[in-house]
C-alpha positions in Angstrom: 100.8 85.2 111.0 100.3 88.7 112.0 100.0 91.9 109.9 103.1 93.8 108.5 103.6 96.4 111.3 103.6 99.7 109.5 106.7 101.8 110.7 106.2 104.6 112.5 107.8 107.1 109.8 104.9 107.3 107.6 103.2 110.2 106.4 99.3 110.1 105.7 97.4 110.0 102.0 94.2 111.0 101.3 91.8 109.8 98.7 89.6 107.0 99.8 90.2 103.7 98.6 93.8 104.6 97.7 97.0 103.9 99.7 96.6 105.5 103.2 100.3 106.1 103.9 103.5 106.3 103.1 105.8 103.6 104.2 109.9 104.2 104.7 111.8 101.7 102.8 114.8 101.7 104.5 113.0 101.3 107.9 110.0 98.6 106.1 113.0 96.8 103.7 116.2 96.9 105.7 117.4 98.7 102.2 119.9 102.1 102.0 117.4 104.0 100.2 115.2 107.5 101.2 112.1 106.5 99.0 108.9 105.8 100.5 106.0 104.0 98.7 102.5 103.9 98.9 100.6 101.9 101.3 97.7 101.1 103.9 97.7 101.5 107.1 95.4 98.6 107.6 95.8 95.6 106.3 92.4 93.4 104.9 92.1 89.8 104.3 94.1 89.8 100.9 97.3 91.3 102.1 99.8 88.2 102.1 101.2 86.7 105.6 103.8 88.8 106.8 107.2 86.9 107.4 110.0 88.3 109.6 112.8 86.5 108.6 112.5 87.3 104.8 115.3 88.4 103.2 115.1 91.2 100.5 117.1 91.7 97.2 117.7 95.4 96.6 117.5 96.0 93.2 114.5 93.7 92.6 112.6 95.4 95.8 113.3 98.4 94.7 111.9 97.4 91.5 108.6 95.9 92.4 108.2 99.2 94.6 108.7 101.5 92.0 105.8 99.1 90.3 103.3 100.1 93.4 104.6 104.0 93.3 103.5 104.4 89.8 101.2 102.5 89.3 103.3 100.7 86.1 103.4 97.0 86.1 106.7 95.0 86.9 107.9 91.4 85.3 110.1 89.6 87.8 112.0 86.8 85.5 113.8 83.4 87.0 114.3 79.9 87.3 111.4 77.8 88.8 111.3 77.9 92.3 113.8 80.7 93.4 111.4 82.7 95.2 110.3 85.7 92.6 106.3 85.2 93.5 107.3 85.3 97.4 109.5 88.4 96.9 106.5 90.0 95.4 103.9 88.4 98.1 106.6 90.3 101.3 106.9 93.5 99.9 103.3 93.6 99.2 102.7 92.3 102.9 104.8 94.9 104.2 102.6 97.5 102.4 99.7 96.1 103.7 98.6 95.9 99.8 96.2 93.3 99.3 97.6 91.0 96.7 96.4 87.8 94.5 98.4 85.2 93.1 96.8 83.7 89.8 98.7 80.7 88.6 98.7 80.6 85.3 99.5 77.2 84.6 96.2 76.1 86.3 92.9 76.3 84.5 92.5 79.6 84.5 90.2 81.0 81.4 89.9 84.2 79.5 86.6 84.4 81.3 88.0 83.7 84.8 89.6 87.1 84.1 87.6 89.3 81.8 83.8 88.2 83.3 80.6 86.4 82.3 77.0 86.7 81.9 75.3 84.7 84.7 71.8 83.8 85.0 70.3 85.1 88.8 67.3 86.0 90.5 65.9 89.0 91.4 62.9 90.1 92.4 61.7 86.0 91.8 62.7 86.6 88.1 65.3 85.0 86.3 67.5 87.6 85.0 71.3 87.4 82.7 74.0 89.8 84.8 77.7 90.2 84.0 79.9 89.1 86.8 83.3 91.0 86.7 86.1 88.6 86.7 90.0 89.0 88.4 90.9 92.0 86.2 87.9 94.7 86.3 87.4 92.7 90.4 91.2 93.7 90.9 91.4 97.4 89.1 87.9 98.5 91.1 89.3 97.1 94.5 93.2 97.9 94.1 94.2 95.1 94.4 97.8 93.9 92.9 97.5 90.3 90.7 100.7 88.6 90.6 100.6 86.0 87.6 102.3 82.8 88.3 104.0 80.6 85.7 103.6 83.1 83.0 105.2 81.0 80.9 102.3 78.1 81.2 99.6 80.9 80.1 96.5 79.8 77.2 97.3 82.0 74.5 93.5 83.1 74.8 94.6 84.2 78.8 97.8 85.9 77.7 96.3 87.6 74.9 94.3 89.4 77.8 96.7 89.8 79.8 99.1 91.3 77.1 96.1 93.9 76.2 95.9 95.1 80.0 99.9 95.4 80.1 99.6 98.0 77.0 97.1 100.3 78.6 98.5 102.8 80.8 95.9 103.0 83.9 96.2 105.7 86.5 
């Protein structure tokens, strides 16, 4: 599929590594509204597939976008299967805002998001290095995680996941 096309009612950002533009909502969303959120003007390899056709909700758009604008995280609630994680995948696509999906009901460890030591070689030595996991990988690169089937979480992954919620980042 091809990028979100960014609408041509944006207004440019600066900062590098940050959101590039300003996208229109009403124009990127189909929705009644004057806000404009953050976004890139290019997209990179973890920005979800773009679809056309999708169909948005207002008030739960409107939420996930205030979640990009201020930086705050957002819980989308439902019954299995209605669509929340590909609500969240379009508007992200139509930001051009890299996203990843971690489903939590696979075997994902407390490790798989915090980090590890690993043994590697440098220099022809064997030396231990810590390897960042999703979260410090995901803050350092803003990139948005969307946690899949919350409810399935480890307690051990959750208990993370509940500390990072707390903090108040940006």
């Amino acid at each position: 599929m091809k990028p979100a096309p960014v609408p041509p009612s944006t207004a440019k950002l600066a900062e590098p590594g940050a959101p590039d533009t300003l996208v229109s909502v009403r124009e990127a969303f189909r929705i009644d509204s004057d806000m404009k959120a953050p976004g890139y003007s290019q997209p990179d390899e973890h920005v979800p597939d773009f679809d056309p056709d999708y169909l948005f909700d207002r008030d739960t758009t409107l939420a996930i976008l205030a979640g990009f604008a201020f930086n705050r995280r957002v819980m989308i609630t439902g019954y299995h299967g209605t669509g929340k994680s590909t609500h969240i995948e379009q508007v992200a696509a139509r930001l051009n805002w890299p996203l990843v999906r971690i489903n939590l009901d696979s075997h994902v460890s407390r490790i798989d998001l915090v980090g590890k030591d690993a043994i590697v070689l440098k220099d022809g030595k064997q030396i231990t290095e810590f390897r960042d996991g999703m979260l410090p990988w995901a803050l350092q690169n803003n990139i948005a995680l969307c946690f899949d089937e919350y409810d399935a979480g480890r307690p051990d992954v959750m208990f993370v996941i509940q500390r990072c919620s707390k903090s108040r980042a940006g």
